[in-house]
N, C-alpha and C positions, 0 to 999 in steps of 0.2 A: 309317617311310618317310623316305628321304631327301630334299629338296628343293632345288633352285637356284632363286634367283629372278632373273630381269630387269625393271632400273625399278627406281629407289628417289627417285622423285620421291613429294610429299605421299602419294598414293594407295599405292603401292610401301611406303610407310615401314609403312603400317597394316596392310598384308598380312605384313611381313617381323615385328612385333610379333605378330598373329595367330599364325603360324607357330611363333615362338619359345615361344609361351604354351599350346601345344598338348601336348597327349597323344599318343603314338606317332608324335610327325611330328620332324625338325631340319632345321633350317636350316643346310646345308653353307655352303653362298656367295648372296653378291651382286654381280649384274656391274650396272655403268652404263658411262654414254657418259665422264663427267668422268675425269678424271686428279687432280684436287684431292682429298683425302682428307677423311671425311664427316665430324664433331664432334657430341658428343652422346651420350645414354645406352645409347639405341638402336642407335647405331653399335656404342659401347664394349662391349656385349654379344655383339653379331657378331661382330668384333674377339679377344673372348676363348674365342670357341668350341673353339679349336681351340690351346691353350696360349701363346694371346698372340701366334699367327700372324694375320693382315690377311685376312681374308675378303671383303671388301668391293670388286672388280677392276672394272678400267676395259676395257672390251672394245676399244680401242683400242691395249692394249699389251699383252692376255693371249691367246698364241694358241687357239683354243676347243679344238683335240686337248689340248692339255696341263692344259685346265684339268676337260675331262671326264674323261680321264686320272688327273690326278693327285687328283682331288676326284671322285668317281664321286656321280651322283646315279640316282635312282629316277625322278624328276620332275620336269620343270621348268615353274615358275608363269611368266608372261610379263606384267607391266604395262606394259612399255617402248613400243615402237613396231613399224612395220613395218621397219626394220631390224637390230632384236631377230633377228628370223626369218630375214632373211640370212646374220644371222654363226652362230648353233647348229643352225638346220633342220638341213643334211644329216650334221653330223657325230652331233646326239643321234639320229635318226632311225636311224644305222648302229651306233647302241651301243645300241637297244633304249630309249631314254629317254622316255619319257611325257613328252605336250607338252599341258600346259593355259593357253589362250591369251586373254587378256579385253582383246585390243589390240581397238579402237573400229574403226577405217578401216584394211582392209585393200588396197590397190590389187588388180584384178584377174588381174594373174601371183602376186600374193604369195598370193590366196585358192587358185592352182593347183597353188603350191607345196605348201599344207596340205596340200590332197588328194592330192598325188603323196604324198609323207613318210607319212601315213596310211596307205600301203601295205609300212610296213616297224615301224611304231609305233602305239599308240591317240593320238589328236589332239582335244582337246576344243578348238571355238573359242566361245567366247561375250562380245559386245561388252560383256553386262552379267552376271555372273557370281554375282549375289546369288541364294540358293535362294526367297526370297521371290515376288521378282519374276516370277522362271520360274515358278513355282505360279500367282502370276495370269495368265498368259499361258495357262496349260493351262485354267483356270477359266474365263477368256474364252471361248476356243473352244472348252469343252463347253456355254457357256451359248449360244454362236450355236448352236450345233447345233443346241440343245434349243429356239430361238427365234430363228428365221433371218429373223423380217419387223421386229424390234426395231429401232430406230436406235441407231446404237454412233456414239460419240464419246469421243475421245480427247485428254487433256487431261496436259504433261507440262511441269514446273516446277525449274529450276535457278537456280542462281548468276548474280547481276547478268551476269559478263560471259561468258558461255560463249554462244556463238554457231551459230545453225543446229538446225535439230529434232535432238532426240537419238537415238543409234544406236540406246538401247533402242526407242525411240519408233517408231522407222521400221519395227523387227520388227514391234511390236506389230498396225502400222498393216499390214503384208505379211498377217498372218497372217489379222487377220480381215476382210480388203479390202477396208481404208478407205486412198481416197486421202492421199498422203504432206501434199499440200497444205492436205489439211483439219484437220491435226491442229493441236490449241490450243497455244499457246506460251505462258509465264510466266517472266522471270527479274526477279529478287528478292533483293537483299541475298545470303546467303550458303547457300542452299537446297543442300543437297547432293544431293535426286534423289527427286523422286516422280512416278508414272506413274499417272495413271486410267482409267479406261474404262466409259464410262457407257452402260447400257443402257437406251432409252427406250419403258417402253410409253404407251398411250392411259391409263392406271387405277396408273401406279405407275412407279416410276424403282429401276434397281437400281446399285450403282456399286461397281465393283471398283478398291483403291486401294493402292498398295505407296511407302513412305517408307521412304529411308534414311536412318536418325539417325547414321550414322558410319559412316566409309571402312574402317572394320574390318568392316563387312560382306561387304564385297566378299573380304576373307580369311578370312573365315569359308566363304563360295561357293568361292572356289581350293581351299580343304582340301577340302572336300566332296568335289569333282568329281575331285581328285588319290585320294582313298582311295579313292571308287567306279571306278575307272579301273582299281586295282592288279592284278585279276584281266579285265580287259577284253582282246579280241584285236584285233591292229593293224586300224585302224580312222577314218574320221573321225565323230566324236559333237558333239551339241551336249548344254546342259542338260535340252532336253525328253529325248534319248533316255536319261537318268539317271532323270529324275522319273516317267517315263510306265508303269514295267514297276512302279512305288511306288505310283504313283497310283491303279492298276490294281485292284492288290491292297487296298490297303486301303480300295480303293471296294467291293470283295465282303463287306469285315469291316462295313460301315457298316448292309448291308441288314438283316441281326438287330438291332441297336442301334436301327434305326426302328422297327423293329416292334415291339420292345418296349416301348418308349418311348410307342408309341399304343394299345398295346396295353391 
């Protein structure tokens, strides 16, 4: 599968490493905002993908037809921002390009854009893109289901300076309707991202807890969601609707395994 990526800030750098380290996947191009040219091994690798031609483009001075054009991709990974999605929305959308997207804040014409563009391509959005995380989030809400009078709280720990409850956090907090206000904050030295969710009975406490030890997680989630996509029809998806047809199934495969096990 072929990929382009946008954003090659910290987080960008660890997905386009992911990327390159994969099986059945390449890394065509990297666009960012800079015009300064990148340094580094990482870079040098990018760089030489393609017989020592410059892969590495500033969306600033590459016009996006020429650059899907002349570098066709399968997929495109998005770490950048929201005006990532201004400059390739409507042209990958009208070339068929799969758009997997883990920008955090969307403005609400940019969320409208997804969903229009979904209608000519599959469009994964996910602000947090780790396959982890999305698993506790479906675990959550089978365990509300299964015990809907529990108190949930929610508890989500980042980096000294990162400011404001996290996007993951916010879902977490929509989905199983807890006020956004109530969620526990923590920043800490250089935490990269954990999210819990605590479930409170009278007789026991249960606690659902997802750690990110490195930003190459999140490249690991891009690939996932980019390979699960390749047969998908135009469309807009998040991660639950990748994990939940998985989830599914291998909840049918569990019920023999209990039983023999108590058996």
């Amino acid at each position: 599968m072929r990929i382009g990526l946008f954003g090659f800030g910290k987080t960008g750098r660890n997905v386009a490493r992911s990327i390159l380290n994969s099986d059945g996947s390449s890394l065509e191009w990297v666009v960012r905002k800079s015009e300064h040219p990148s340094r580094g091994s990482l870079s040098d690798a990018i760089e030489r993908s393609d017989s020592g031609m410059n892969r590495i483009f500033s969306s600033a001075s590459m016009p996006v037809e020429k650059l899907l054009d002349s570098y066709p991709v399968d997929a495109i990974v998005d770490f950048s921002s929201a005006q990532g999605l201004r400059y390739y929305g409507g042209a990958a959308a009208a070339r068929g390009v799969r758009i997997v997207t883990a920008v955090s804040n969307y403005p609400g014409e940019d969320q409208e854009t997804l969903r229009s563009l979904s209608t000519e391509t599959a469009v994964l959005w996910s602000p947090n893109i780790t396959v982890g995380v999305n698993l506790m989030i479906l675990a959550a809400n089978l365990l509300q289901m299964i015990a809907p009078l529990a108190d949930v709280e929610i508890v989500e720990e980042h980096f000294r300076m990162k400011k404001g409850v996290s996007s993951t956090a916010k879902i977490i907090a929509k989905s199983l309707g807890v006020v956004e206000c109530d969620v526990k904050s923590l920043r800490a030295g250089g935490i990269i991202g954990t999210h819990e969710v605590v479930f409170g009975f009278p007789s026991q406490t249960v606690r659902l807890r997802h750690e990110s030890v490195s930003a190459e997680a999140f490249g690991e989630g891009a690939l996932f969601a980019a390979q699960q996509m390749e047969f998908l029809s135009p469309g807009f998806y998040t991660m639950e609707d990748l994990l939940i047809p998985a989830f599914i199934e291998n909840a049918r495969k569990l019920q023999p395994r209990v039983l023999a096990i108590n058996s």
